[in-house]
N, C-alpha and C positions, 0 to 999 in steps of 0.2 A: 130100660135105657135112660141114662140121664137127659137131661131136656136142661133147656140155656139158663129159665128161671132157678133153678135149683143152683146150677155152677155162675153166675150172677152171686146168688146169695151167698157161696160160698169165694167169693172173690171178695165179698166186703169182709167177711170175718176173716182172713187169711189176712188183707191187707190194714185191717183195725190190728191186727195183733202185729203184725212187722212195724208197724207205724208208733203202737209205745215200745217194742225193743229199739228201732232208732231214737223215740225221746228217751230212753234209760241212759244211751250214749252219748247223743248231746248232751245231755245235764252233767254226764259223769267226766267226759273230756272238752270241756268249752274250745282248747284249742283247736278243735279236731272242723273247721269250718264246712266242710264239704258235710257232715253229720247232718245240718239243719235243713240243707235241702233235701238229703233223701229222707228226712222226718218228712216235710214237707209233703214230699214226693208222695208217698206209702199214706198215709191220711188224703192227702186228693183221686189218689185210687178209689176208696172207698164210695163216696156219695159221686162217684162218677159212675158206678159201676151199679150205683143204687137209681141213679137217675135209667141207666139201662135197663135195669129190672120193671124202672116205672111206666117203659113203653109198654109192658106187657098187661098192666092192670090198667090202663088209663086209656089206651086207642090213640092216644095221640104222638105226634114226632116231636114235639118239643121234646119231653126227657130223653130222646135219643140225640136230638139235636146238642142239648146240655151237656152229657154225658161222653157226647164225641169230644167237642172241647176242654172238659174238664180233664178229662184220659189223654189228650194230647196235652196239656199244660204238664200234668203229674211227669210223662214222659220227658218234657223240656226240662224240672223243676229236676230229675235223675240227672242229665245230660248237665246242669249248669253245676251239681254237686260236683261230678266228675273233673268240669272245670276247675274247681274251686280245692280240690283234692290236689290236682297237679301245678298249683299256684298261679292261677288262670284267674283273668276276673272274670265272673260269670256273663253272661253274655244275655242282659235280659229283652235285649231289643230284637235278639234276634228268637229269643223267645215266642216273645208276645206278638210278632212277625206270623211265627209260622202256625199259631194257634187265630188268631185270627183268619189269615189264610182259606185254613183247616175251614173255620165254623163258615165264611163265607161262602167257601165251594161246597160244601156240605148242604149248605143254605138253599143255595141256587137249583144243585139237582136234587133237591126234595119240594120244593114250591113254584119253580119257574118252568124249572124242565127235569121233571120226575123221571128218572134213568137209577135204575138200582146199582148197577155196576162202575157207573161211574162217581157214586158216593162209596161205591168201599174202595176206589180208585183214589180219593181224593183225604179220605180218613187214613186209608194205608201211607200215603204219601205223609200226610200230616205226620206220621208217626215214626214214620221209617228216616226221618230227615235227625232229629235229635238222635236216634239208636245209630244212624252215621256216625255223629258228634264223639258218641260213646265209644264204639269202636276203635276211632279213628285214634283219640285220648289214649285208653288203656292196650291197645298193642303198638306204640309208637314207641320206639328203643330211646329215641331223644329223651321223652320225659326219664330216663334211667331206665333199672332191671326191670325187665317183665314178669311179676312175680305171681304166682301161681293164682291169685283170687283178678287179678289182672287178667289173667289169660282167661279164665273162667269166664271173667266179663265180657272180654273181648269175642268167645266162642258165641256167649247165647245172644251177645249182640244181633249176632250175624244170622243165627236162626230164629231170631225173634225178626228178623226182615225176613227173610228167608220165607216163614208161616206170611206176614204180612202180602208178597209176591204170588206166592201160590194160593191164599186167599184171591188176590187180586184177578189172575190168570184165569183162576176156575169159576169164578163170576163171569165176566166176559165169556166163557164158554158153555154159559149155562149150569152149571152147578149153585145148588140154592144156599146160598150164603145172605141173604134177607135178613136182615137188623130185625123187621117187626113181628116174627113169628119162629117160634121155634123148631129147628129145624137138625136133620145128624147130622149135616155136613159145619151147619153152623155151633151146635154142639161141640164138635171136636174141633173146632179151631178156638173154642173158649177155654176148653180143656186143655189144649196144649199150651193157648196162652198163658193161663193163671201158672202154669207149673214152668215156662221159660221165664215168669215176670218174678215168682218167689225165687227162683235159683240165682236169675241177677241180681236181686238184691243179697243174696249171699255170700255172692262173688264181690261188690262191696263194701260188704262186713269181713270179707276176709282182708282185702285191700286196706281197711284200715287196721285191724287187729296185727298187719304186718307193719304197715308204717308206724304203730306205736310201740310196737317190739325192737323196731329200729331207733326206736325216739331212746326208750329206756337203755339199748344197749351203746346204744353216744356216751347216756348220762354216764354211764357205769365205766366209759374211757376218759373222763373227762375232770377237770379237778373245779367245784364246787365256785372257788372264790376268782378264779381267775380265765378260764374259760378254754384254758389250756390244755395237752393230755397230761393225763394222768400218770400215777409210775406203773401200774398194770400194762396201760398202753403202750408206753415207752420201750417195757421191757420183751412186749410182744413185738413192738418194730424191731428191736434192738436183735431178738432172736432173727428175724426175718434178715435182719441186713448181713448177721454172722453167715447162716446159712449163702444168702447170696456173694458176699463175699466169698465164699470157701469154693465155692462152686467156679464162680469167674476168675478170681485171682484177682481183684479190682478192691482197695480198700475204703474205708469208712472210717470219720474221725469222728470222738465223741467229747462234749465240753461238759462238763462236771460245773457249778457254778455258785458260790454261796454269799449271798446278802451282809457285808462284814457289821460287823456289831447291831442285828436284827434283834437281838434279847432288848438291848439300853432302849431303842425305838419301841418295843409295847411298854417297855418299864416307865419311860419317860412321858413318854406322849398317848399312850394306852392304846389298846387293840385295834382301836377303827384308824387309827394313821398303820400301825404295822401291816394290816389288809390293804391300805391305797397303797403303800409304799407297794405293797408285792404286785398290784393290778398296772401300779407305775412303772416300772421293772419290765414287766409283762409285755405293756405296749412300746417302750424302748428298744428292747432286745430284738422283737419283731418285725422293728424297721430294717433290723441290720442283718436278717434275713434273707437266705436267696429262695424262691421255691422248690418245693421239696422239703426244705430243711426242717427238722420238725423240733420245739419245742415243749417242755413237759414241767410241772413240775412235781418232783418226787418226795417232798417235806415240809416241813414248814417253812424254810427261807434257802431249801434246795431247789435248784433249775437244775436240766440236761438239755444240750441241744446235742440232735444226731444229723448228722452233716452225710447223708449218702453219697457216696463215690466219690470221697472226698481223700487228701492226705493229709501228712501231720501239719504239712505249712499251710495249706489251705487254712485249716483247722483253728490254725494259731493266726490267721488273719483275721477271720472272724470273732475269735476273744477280741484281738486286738481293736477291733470295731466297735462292740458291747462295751469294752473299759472304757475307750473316748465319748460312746455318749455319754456310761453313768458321769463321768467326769465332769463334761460338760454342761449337764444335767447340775451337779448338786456346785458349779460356783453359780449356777444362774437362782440358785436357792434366796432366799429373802425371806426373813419376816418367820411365818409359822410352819416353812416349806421344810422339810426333813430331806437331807440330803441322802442321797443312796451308795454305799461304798459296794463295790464285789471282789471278790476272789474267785478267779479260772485256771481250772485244771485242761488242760488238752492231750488226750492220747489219738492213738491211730489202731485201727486192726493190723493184724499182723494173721501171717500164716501158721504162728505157733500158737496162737491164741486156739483154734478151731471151732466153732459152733457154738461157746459159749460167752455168752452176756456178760455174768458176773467177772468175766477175768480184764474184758475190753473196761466194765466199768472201776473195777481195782486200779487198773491203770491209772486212768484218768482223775480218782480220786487220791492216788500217790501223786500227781503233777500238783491236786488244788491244795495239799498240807504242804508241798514244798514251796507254792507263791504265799499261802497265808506265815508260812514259816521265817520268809524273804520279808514281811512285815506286811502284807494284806493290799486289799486295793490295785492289785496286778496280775500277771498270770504267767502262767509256767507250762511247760510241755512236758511228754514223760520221755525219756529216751531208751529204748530196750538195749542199747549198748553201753554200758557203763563210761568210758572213756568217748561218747559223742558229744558234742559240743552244742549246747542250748542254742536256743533262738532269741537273740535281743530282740529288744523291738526295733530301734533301727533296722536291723538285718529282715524283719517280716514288713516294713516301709517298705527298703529297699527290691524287698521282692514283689510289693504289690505295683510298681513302678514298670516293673516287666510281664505283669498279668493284668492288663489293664480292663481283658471280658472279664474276669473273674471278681477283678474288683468291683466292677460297674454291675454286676449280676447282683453280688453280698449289698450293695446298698442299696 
């Protein structure tokens, strides 16, 4: 039968070894903050676990005393990661609160008033308060999806109190669970320990292996210089919005958008103005946003903006918004400021269009060669009936005159 010293011993190598695969991913991901505490964590397992082993050669309660605290700290040092994970400041006062606590009550019924059951009373508690923390953390929908290494957490949280409780119960009813001698009942609540404490922290390494598969799969929608989506992305909403339009009968306008004379700007002023100008752009357009509305860019001095549940007038109010600032924008120019010109195409979904993207975006890039065609620096709409009558800008004035939520949403 195993005996406590042996699983002891086997608690420090189990948790030496999880403690350099967490420094392997601290090092390797610095952003990843929550990583350093459960390094942290998984190393103060260890000589806490060794301090317990050293009741058994030594006769005395100090290393169990040590060992209680230090096990309760590691506990806190898991719980404050988890904070720290879910963009929490870690919480170290309340830390160092309940580990203090912990060794005081621990203190007391070992030298004042010797009561074995009310030190594993008091240790459980210690311990069981941060595994609240934890719990509490990773199955809260608030913080977002509950994802699988999440739930994992969340499970062994709850039977790692759980052993804690029935530890608790079965002392008090006499069952020999005694720190200083080794015993099978206390045997196998180290045993169950050691193998709920290596599974939560698995449950953690899956937690983050997800959140950085979520990190990279952002990067991979996302365009590089300006922080905006990407045309991958664009072209996955863009499907998303056909589909849902097809389905409701409810249309979508899309704005086509190009940067006029973006070549003469690297030519002239070289690359790093051609990049501010587009980050310029970027955060112009952005103002003139409603939410929802998603902006992308799809090339080097190409934008899209996809206007959900939107029509063509709508559509063409929002150009009309994006042209007045650049406008506004390049006479406020001076000095070494590169002015920004653009050209806007505006189409609208139609029921003939059905489910596909490229034909909504043909549109719309037939509206932007008719304004660049009209001589640039304006915008134009597409109209699917040959014989329908354009939108002046007066006339999309006059209409925002009469939509005064709409207007007040776009700015």
């Amino acid at each position: 039968m195993l005996n406590v010293p042996t699983l002891w011993t086997a608690f420090v190598v189990n948790f030496l070894a999880l403690g350099l695969i967490w420094a392997y991913v601290m090092r390797s991901y610095p952003n990843l903050a929550s990583a350093r505490y459960w390094t942290a964590s998984a190393f103060m397992c260890a000589p806490a676990a060794l301090c317990a082993l050293g009741q058994f050669y030594f006769g005395s309660f100090m290393p169990l005393l040590a060992g209680a605290s230090l096990m309760t700290f590691a506990i806190c040092l898991a719980a404050m990661g988890v904070q720290r994970f879910y963009g929490r400041a870690a919480s170290w006062r309340l830390s160092l609160s309940v580990v203090a606590l912990t060794c005081t009550s621990i203190a007391f019924f070992l030298y004042v008033y010797d009561h074995g059951p009310l030190r594993i009373l008091c240790y459980s508690l210690g311990q069981a308060v941060p595994m609240a923390v934890i719990a509490r953390l990773v199955l809260d929908a608030r913080n977002g999806p509950i994802n699988p290494g999440a739930r994992l957490a969340g499970l062994l949280s709850v039977l790692i109190i759980a052993v804690f409780a029935a530890r608790t119960i079965g002392a008090f009813i006499g069952a020999d669970f005694n720190f200083s001698h080794s015993t099978s009942g206390q045997a196998a609540a180290v045993l169950l320990l050691i193998f709920l404490s290596m599974s939560l922290n698995f449950g953690f390494l899956l937690m983050a292996v997800d959140r950085l598969r979520n990190e990279v799969a952002d990067l991979a929608l996302l365009d590089d210089l300006t922080g905006v989506a990407n045309r991958r992305h664009l072209m996955q909403r863009l499907g998303e919005e056909c589909a849902r339009a097809e389905r409701s009968g409810k249309p979508f306008a899309l704005l086509v958008i190009d940067l006029d004379g973006f070549k003469l700007i690297n030519d002239n002023h070289g690359h790093a103005a051609g990049d501010a100008c587009l980050q310029h752009f970027t955060l112009m357009a952005q103002t003139r946003l409603r939410p929802g509305d998603m902006l992308a860019r799809t090339g080097g001095d190409e934008f899209c903006i996809l206007l959900p549940s939107s029509s063509l007038r709508e559509g063409a109010m929002i150009a009309r918004r994006i042209l007045q600032v650049c406008r506004d924008d390049a006479e406020a120019c001076a000095g070494a400021d590169v002015p920004i010109e653009v050209s806007i195409g505006v189409a609208e979904w139609t029921r003939d269009l059905g489910a596909f993207p490229d034909r909504v975006m043909a549109r719309a890039d037939q509206a932007l060669y008719a304004a660049k065609k009209d001589g640039k620096n304006r915008y134009a709409v597409y109209q699917s009936e040959p014989d329908a009558p354009s939108l002046a800008p007066e006339q999309i004035a006059a209409l925002a005159l009469h939509h005064p939520r709409q207007d007040a949403a776009a700015e």
